[in-house]
OpenMM code with the backbone's topology and positions (N, CA, C; nanometers):
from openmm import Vec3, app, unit

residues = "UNK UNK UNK UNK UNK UNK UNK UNK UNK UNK UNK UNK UNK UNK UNK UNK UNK UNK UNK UNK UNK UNK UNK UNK UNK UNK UNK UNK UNK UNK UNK UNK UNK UNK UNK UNK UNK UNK UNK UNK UNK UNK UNK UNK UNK UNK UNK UNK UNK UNK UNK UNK UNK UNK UNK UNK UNK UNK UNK UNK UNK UNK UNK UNK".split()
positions = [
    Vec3(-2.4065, 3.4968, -2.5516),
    Vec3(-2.4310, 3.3968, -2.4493),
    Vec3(-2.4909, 3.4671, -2.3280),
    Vec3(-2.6098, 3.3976, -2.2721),
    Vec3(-2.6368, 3.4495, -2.1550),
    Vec3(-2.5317, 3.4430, -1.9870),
    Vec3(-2.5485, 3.5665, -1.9829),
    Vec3(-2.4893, 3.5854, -1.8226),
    Vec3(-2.5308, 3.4541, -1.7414),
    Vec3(-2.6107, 3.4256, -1.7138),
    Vec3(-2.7121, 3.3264, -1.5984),
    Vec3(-2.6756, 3.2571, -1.6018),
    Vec3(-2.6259, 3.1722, -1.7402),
    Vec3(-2.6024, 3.0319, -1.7918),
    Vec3(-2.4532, 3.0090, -1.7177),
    Vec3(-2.3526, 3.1359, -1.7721),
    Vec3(-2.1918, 3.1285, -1.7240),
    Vec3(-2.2261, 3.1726, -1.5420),
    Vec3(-2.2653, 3.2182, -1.4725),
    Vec3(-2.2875, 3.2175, -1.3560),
    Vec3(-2.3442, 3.0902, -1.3136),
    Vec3(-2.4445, 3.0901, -1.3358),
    Vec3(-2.4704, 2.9348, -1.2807),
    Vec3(-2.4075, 2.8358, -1.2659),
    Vec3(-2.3448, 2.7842, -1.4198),
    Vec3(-2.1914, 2.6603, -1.4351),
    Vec3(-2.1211, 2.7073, -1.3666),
    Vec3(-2.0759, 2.8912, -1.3701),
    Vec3(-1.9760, 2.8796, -1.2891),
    Vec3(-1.9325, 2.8529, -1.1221),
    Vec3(-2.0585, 2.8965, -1.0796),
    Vec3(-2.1081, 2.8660, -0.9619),
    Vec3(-2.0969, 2.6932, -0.9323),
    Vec3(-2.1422, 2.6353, -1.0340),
    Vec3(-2.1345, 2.4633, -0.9816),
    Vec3(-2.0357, 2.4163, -0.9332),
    Vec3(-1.9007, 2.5084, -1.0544),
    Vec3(-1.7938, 2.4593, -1.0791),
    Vec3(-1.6934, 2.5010, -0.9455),
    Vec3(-1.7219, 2.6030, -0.8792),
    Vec3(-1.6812, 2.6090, -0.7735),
    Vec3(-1.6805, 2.5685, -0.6344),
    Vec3(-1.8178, 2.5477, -0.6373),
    Vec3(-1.8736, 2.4329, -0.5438),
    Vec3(-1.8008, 2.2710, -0.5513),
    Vec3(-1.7569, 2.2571, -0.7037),
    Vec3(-1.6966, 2.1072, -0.6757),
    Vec3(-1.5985, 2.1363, -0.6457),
    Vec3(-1.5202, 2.2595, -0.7000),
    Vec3(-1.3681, 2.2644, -0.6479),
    Vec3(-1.3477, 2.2608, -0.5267),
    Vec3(-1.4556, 2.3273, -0.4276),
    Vec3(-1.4207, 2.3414, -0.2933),
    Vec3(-1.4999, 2.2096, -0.2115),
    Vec3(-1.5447, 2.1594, -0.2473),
    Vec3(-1.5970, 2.0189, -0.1909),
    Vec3(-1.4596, 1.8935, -0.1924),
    Vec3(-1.4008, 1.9098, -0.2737),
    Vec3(-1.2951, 1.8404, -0.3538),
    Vec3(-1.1810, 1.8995, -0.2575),
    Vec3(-1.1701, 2.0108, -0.2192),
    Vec3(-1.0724, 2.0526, -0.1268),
    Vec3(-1.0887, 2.0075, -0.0227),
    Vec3(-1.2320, 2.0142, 0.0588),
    Vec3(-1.2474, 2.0340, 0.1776),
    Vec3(-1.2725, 1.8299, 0.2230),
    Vec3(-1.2472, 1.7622, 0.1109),
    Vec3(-1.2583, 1.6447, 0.0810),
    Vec3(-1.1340, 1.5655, 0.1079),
    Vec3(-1.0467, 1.6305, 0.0341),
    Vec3(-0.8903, 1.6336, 0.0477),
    Vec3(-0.8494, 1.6124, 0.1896),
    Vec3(-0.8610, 1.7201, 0.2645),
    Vec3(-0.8305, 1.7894, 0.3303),
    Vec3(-0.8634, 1.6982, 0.4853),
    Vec3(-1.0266, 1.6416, 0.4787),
    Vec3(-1.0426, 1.5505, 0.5595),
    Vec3(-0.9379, 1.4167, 0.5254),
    Vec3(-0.9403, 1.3610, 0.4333),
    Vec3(-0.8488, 1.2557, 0.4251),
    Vec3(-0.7463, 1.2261, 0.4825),
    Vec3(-0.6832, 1.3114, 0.4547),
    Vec3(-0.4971, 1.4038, 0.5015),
    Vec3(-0.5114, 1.4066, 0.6642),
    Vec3(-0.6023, 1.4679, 0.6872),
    Vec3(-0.6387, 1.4709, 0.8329),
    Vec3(-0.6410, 1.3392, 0.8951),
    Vec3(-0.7224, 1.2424, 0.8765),
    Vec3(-0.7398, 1.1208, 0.8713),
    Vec3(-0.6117, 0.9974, 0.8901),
    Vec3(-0.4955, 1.0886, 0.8314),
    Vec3(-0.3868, 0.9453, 0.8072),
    Vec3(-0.3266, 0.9081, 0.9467),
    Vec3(-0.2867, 0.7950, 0.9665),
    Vec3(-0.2124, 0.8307, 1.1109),
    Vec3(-0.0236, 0.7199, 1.0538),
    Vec3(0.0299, 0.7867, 1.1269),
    Vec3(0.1712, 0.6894, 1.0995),
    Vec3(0.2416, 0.6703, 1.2237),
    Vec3(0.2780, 0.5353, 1.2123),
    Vec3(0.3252, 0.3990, 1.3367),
    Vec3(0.4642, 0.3617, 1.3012),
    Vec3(0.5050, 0.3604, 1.3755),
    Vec3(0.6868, 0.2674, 1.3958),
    Vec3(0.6889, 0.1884, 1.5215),
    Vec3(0.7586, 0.0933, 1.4696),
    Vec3(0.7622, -0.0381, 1.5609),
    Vec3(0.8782, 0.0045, 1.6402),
    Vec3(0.9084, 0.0029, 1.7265),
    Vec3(1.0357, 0.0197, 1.8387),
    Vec3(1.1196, -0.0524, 1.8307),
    Vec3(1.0789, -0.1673, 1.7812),
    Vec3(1.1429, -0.3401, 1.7914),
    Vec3(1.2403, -0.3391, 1.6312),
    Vec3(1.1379, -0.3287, 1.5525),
    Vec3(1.1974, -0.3812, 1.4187),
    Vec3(1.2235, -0.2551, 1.3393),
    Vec3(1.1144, -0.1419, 1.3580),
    Vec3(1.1631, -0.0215, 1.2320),
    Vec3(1.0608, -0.0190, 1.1412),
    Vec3(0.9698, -0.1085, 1.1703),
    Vec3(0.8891, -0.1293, 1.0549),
    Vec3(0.7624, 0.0332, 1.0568),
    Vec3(0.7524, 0.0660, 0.9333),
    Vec3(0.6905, 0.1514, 0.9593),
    Vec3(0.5041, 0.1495, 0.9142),
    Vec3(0.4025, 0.1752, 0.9361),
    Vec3(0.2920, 0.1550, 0.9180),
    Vec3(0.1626, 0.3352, 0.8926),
    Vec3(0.1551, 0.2818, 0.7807),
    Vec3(0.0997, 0.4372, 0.7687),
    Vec3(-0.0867, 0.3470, 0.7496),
    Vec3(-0.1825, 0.4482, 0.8203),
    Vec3(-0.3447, 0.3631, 0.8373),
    Vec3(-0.4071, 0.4828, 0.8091),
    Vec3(-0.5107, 0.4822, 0.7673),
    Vec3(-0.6493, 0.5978, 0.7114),
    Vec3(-0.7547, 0.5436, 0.8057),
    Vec3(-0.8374, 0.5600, 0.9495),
    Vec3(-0.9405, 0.5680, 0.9914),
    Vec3(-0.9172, 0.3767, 1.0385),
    Vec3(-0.8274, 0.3991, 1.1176),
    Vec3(-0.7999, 0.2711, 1.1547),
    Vec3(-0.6631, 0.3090, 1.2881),
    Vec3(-0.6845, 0.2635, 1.4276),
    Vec3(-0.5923, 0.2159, 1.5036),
    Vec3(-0.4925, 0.1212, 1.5313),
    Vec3(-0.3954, 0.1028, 1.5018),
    Vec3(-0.3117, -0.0132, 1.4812),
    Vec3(-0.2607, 0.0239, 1.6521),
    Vec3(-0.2160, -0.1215, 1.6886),
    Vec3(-0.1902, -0.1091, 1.8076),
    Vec3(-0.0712, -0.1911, 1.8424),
    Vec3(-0.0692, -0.3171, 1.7149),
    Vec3(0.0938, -0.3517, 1.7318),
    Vec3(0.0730, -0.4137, 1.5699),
    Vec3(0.2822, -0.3980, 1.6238),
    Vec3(0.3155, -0.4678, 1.4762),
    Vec3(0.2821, -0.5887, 1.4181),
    Vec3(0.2720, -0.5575, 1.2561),
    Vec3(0.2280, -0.7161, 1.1715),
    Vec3(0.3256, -0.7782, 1.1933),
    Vec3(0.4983, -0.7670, 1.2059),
    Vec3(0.6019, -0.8092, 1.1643),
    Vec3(0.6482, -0.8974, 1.3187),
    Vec3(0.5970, -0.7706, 1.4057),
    Vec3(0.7031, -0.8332, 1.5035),
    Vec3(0.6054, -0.8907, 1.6573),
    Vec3(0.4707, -0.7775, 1.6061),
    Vec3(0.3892, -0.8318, 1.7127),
    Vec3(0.4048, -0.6868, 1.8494),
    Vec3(0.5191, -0.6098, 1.8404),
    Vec3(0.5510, -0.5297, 1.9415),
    Vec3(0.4637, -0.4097, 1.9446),
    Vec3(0.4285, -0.3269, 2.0177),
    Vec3(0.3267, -0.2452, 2.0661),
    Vec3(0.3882, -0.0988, 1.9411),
    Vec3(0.2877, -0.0490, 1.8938),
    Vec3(0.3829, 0.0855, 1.7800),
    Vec3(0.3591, 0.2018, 1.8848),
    Vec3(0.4372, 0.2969, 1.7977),
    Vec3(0.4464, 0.4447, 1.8551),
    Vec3(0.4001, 0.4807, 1.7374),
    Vec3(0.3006, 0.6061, 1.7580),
    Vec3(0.2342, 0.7187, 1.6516),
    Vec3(0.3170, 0.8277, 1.6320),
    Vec3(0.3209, 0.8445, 1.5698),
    Vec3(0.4769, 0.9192, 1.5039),
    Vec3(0.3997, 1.0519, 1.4587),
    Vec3(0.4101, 1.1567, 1.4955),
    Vec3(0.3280, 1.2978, 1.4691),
    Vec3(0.3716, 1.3818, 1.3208),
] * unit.nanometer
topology = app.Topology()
chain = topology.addChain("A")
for resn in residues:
    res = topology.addResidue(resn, chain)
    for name in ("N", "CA", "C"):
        topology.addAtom(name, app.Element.getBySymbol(name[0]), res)
């Protein structure tokens, strides 16, 4: 088997792995999580601000 051929794939194949990480990685980054003060209710959002509760209507806290 040629060298070039297994370098090359292997080369692709690493490139997706680390695209796929660095993919991940933004996501995760991305999440944010909310609790209501009022009720308990808790609210987890991806690339979205929530600013009050569905349940109770009361203003959330971002929970770190």
């Amino acid at each position: 088997m040629p060298w070039g051929i297994v370098i090359v794939y292997g080369g692709i194949g690493v490139v997706v792995v680390l695209l796929s990480v660095v993919t991940y990685l933004f996501a995760v980054s991305s999440r944010k999580r909310y609790r209501c003060p009022s009720c308990g209710e808790r609210i987890r959002t991806e690339y979205l601000d929530a600013a009050h509760c569905n349940m109770c209507g009361a203003p959330l806290q971002q929970e770190m």
